[in-house]
N, C-alpha and C positions, 0 to 999 in steps of 0.2 A: 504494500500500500504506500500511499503518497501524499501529502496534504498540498494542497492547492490554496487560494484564499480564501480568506474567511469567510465562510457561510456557504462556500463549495462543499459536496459531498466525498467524500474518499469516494478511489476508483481503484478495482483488484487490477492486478497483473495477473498474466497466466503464468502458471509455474506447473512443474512439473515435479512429483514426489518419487522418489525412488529407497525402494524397499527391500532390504537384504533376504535372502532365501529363510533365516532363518524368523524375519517377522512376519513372511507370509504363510510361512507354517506353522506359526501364532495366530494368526488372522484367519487362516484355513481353519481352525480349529473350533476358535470361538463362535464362527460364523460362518456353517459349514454351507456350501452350495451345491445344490443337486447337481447333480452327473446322470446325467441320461444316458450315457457309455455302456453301462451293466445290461441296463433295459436292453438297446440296442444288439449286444452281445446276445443274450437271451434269445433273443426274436429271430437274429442269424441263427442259432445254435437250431432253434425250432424249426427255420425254414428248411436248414439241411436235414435236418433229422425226417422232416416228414419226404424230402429229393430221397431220399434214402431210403424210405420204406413203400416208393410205389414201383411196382412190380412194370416191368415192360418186357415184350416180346421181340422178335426178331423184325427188323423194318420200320419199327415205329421210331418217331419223329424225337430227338431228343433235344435239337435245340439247331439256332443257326451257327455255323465256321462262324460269323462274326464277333458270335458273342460267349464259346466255349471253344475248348478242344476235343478230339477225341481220345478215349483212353482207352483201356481194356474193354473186350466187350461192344467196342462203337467203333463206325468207320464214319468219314465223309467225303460225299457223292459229290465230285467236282462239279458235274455239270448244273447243279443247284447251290452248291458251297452249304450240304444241310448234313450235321448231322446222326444216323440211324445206329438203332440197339442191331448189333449183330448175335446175342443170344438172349435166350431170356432169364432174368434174373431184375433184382433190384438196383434201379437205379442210384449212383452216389456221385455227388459232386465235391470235388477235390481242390481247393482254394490255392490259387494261385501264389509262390512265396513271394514275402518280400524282394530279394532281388532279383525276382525274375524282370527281365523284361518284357515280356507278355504276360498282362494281367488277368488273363482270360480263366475263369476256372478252367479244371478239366471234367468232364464228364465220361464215368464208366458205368458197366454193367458186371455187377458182380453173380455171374452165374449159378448153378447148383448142379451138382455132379450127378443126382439121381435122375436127371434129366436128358443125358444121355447126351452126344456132341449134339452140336447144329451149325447146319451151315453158315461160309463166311465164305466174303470175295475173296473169289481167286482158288476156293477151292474145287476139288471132282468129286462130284455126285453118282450114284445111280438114280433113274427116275422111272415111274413108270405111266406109261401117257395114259390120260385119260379121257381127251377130247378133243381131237382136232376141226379144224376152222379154218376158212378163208387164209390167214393172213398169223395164225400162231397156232402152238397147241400145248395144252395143259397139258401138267402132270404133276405126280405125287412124289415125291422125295424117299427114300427108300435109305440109301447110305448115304453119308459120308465118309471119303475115300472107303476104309471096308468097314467102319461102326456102324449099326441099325440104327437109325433113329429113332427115340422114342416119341417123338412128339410129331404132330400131322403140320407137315409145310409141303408148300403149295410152290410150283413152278410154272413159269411160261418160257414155251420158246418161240420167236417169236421170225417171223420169214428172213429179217435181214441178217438173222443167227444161224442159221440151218448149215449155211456153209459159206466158204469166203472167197468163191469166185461165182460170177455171173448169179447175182443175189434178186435181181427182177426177174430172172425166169425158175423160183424156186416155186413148185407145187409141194403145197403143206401136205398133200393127201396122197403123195407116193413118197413122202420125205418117212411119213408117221403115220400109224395107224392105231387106235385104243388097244391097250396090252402090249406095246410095246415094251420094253425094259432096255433105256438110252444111259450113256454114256455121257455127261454133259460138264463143263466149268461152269459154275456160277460168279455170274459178275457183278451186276449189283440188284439192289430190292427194295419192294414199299412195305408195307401193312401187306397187303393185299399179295403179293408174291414175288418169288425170286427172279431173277430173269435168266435162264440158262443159255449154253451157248454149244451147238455141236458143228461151230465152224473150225475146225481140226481136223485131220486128218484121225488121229486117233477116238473120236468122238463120233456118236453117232447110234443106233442103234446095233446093240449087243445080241439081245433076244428076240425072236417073233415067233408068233403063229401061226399059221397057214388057214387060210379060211376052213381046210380040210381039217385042222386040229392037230394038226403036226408042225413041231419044234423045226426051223426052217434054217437051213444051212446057208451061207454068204456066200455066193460066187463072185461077187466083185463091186464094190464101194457103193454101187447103185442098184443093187439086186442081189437078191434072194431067195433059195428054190427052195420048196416042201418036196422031202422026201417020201412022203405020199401018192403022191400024183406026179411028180415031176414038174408040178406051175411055179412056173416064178414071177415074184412080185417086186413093188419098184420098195424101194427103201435107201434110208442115208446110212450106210452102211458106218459102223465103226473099221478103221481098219484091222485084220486080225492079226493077232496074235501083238496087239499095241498095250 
């Protein structure tokens, strides 16, 4: 303060108080201030716990590339930057460290063993068809490399899969017939199902049946004869002994 003339009012100065560590943990004391930090803590703690206890299956949607990574258990699908549970188990999100440079959680799936493998990209399948169509044809998943699966997953192959030359003149309907048992990679997948692929040479169907009812021997990548009658049918043949 300052005195001016008389009958003038004092006028403060700004000033500035500086306070040693050990009187603010005096002052912290007598005059404690909530911390909303705990709470917060608490609510992360809850959020993950509940990321942790919901169950997802193979294909479904776990988050965008932008905003996680993938970890155990998840991949992500470039061509959408999204992404998916590669088995089924519980979801868990894995908090990114301090020094990382990417702050991104990570998201995994922690699986259960009584559940037997399940497919993931890039792996070989057997499958067995159960519906061909114009332009793909369903099937049912049967192994992984040689483990049974136990659980029911769903494949498409789909025309531009079938094989990897002159792919607009592929007919789904001598490529595959229902009861086939095919050879396939799996590459990637939705909810809804995997997408397989028997453009390979070694890919392609393994087993058939003859409309006769006879197990149908390979003559050559694109045909098949029943030992019954001697007809041969068209098929994508796997190659043998691949």
């Amino acid at each position: 303060v300052y005195p001016k003339e008389r009958g003038t009012p004092y006028k403060l100065l700004p000033f500035v108080v500086v306070l040693s560590p050990a009187a603010i943990e005096v002052l912290e004391t007598l005059f404690p201030v909530p911390n909303s930090q705990p709470q917060s803590r608490k609510k992360d703690r809850m959020q993950e716990k509940i990321a942790e206890e919901e169950m997802v299956t193979p294909g479904e949607v776990l988050g965008k590339g932008s905003e996680v990574k993938a970890g155990r258990g998840a991949y992500i699908a470039p061509y959408n930057n999204t992404v998916y549970a590669s088995l089924t188990g519980r979801r868990c999100i894995v908090p990114s460290s301090p020094e990382s440079p990417d702050q991104r959680p990570t998201v995994e799936v922690i699986g259960h063993k009584a559940h037997g493998p399940v497919p993931e990209p890039g792996c070989v399948v057997i499958a067995r068809v159960t519906k061909v169509m114009a332009r793909m044809a369903s099937a049912d998943i049967m192994c992984v490399g040689s483990k049974a699966v136990r659980e029911k997953f769903s494949g498409i192959i789909r025309q531009q899969d079938v094989r990897a030359t002159e792919i607009d003149k592929v007919d789904m309907h001598t490529s595959f017939r229902p009861g086939d048992i095919v050879k396939a990679s799996l590459s990637l997948g939705d909810a809804r199902a995997y997408y397989l692929s028997t453009a390979q040479n070694e890919l392609g169907v393994v087993s058939a049946e003859s409309m006769a009812g006879g197990t149908m021997v390979p003559i050559s990548w694109t045909e098949m004869q029943c030992p019954l009658t001697g007809q041969i049918e068209q098929r994508k043949v796997a190659k043998v002994g691949a």
